[in-house]
One Martini backbone bead per residue (centre of mass of N, CA, C, O) as a GRO file, in nm:
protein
  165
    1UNK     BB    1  13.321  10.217  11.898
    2UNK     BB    2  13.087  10.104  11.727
    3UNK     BB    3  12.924   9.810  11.668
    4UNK     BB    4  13.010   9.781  11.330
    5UNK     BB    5  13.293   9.804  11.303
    6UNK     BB    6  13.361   9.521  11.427
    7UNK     BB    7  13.144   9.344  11.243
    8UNK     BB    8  13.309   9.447  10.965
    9UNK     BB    9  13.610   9.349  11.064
   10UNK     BB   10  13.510   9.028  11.098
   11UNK     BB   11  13.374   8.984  10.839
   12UNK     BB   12  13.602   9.047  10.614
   13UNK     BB   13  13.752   8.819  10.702
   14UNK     BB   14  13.560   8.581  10.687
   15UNK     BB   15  13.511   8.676  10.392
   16UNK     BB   16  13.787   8.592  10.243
   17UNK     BB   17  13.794   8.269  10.320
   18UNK     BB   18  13.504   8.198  10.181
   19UNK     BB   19  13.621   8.295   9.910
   20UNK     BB   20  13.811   8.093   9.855
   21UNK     BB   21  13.654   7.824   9.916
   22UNK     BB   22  13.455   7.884   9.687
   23UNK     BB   23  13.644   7.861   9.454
   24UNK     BB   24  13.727   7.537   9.497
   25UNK     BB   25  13.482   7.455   9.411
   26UNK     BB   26  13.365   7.194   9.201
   27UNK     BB   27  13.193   7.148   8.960
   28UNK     BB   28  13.170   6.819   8.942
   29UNK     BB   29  13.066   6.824   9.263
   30UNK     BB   30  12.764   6.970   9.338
   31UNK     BB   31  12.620   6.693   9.419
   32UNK     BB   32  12.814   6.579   9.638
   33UNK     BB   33  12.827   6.352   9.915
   34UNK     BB   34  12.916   6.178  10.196
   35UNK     BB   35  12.586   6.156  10.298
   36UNK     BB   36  12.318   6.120  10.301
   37UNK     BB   37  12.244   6.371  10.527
   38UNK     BB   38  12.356   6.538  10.374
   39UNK     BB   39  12.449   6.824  10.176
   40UNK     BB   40  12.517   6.894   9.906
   41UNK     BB   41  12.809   7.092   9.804
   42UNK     BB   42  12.615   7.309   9.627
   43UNK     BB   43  12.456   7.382   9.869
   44UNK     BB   44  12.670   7.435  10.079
   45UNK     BB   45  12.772   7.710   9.917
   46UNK     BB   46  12.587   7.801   9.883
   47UNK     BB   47  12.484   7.893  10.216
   48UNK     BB   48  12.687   8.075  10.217
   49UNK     BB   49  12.618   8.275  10.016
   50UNK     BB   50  12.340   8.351  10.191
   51UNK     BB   51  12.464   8.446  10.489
   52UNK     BB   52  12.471   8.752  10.437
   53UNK     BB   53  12.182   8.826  10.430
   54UNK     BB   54  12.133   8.789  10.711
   55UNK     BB   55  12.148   9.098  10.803
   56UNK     BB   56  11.910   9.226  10.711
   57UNK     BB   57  11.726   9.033  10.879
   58UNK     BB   58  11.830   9.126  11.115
   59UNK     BB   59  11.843   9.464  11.106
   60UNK     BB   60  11.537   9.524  10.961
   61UNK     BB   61  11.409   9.317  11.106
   62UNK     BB   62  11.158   9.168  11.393
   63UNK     BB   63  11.112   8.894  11.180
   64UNK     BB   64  11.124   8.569  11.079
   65UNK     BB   65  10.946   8.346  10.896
   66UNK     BB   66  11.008   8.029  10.742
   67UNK     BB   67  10.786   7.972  10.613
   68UNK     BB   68  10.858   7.786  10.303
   69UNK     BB   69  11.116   7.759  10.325
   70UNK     BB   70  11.350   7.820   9.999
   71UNK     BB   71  11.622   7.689   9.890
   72UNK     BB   72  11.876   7.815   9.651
   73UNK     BB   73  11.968   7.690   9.317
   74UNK     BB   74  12.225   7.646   9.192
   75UNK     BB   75  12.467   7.562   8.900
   76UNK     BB   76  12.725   7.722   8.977
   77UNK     BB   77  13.011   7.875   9.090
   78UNK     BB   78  12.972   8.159   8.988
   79UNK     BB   79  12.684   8.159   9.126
   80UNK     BB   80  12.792   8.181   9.395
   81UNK     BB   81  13.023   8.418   9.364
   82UNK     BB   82  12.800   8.628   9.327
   83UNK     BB   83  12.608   8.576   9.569
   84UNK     BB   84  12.849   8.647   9.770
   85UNK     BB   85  12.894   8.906   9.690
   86UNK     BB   86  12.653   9.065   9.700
   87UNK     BB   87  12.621   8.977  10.010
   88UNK     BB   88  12.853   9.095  10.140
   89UNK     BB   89  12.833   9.395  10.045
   90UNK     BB   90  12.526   9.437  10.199
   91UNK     BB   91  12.613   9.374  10.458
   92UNK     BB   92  12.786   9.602  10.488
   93UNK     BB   93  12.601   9.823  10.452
   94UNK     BB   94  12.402   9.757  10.682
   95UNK     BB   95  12.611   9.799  10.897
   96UNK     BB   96  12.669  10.075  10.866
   97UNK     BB   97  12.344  10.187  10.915
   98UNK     BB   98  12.371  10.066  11.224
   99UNK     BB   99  12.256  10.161  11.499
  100UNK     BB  100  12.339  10.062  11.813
  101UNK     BB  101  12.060  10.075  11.915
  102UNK     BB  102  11.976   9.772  11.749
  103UNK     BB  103  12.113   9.559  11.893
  104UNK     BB  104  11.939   9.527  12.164
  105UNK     BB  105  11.716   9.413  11.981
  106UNK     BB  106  11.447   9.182  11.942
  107UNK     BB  107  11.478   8.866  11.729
  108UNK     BB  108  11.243   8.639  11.543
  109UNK     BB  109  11.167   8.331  11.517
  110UNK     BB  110  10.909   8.186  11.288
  111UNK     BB  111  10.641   7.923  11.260
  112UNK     BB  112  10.368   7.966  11.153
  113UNK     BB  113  10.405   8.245  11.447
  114UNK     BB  114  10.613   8.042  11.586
  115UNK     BB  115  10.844   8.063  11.836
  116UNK     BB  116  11.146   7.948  11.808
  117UNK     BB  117  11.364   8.250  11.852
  118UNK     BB  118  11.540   8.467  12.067
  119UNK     BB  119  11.702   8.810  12.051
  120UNK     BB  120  11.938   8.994  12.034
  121UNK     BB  121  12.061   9.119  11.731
  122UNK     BB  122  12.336   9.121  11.789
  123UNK     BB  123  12.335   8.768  11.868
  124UNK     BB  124  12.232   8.710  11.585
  125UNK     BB  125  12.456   8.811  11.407
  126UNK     BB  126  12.669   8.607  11.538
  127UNK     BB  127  12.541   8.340  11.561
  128UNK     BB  128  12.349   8.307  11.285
  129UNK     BB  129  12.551   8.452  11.094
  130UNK     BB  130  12.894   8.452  11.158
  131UNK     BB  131  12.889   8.169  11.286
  132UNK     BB  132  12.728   8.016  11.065
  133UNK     BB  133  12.977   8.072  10.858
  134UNK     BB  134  13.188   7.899  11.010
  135UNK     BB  135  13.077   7.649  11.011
  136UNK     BB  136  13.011   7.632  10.692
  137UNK     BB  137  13.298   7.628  10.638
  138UNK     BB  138  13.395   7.383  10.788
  139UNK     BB  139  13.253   7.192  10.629
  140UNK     BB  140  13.364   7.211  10.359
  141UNK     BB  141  13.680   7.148  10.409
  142UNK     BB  142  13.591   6.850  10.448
  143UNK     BB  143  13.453   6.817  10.144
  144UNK     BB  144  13.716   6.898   9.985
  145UNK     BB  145  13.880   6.720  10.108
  146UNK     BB  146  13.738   6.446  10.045
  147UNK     BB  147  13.816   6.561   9.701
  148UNK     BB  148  14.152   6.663   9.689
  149UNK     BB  149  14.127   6.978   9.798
  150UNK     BB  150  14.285   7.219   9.855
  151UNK     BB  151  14.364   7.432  10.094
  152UNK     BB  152  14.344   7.748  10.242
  153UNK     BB  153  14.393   7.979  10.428
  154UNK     BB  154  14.259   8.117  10.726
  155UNK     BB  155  14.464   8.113  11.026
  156UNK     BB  156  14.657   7.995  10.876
  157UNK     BB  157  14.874   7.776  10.707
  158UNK     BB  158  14.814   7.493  10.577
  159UNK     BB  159  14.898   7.173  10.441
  160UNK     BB  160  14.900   7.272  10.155
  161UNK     BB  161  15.118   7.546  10.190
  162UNK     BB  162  15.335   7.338  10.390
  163UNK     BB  163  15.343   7.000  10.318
  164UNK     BB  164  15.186   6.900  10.558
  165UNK     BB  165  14.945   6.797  10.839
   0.00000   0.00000   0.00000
């Protein structure tokens, strides 16, 4: 089997997931943050709905220099979910495109040309994006949580769809 056969079926399944919360999402909530350091609820839903776009930056490019980046700013639940979706349909094309031996490669972040840090692109797709969208995908239900908006099954269950706690 490929190695994106599996990472195309592990990112559909957590990709399921991530846009039934951000579908819950409270549009008049979208400014809302739990701490002064934290990024509004608003933001944190945009960077998820921006993290599979960085699987073409990982398997297409073998550097990223972030100097200067500007992360999106959306309006609306709906811009946030339409940008989840073309991102996600994305990432699944880059992955069918991307042969075995693309993953071996070494992949670098780098900040105006020094380097933050470097890996091959396998490592940096697992832990970079798709781990990176499960941690903020768990930071979002606690913002959620805390605005007593109902949660959905992620990995079974939630205690919002069994009554539970």
């Amino acid at each position: 089997m490929a190695i994106s056969e599996t990472l195309i079926s592990e990112f559909q399944q957590e990709a399921v997931s991530t846009r039934q919360l951000l579908e819950r999402v409270p549009q008049d909530k979208l400014s809302w943050k739990p701490h002064d350091k934290s990024m509004p609820l608003g933001r944190l839903a945009t960077h998820l709905a921006e993290l599979p776009s960085w699987t073409k930056v990982t398997l297409k490019q073998d550097t990223l220099d972030v100097a200067g980046f500007s992360p999106t700013t959306l309006e609306s639940v709906a811009e946030i979910l339409e940008l989840f979706d073309k991102n996600a349909t994305e990432c699944v094309e880059v992955l069918k495109d991307t042969p075995d031996e693309e993953y071996a490669k070494t992949w670098s972040m780098t900040q105006d040309g020094n380097a933050v840090f470097s890996a091959p692109k396998g490592a940096v797709m697992r832990s970079f994006v798709m781990n990176h969208m499960v941690h903020h995908r768990g930071q979002l239900t606690v913002f959620l949580r805390l605005n007593d908006v109902p949660l959905p099954m992620t990995y079974g269950p939630s205690a919002d769809e069994t009554g539970g706690s």
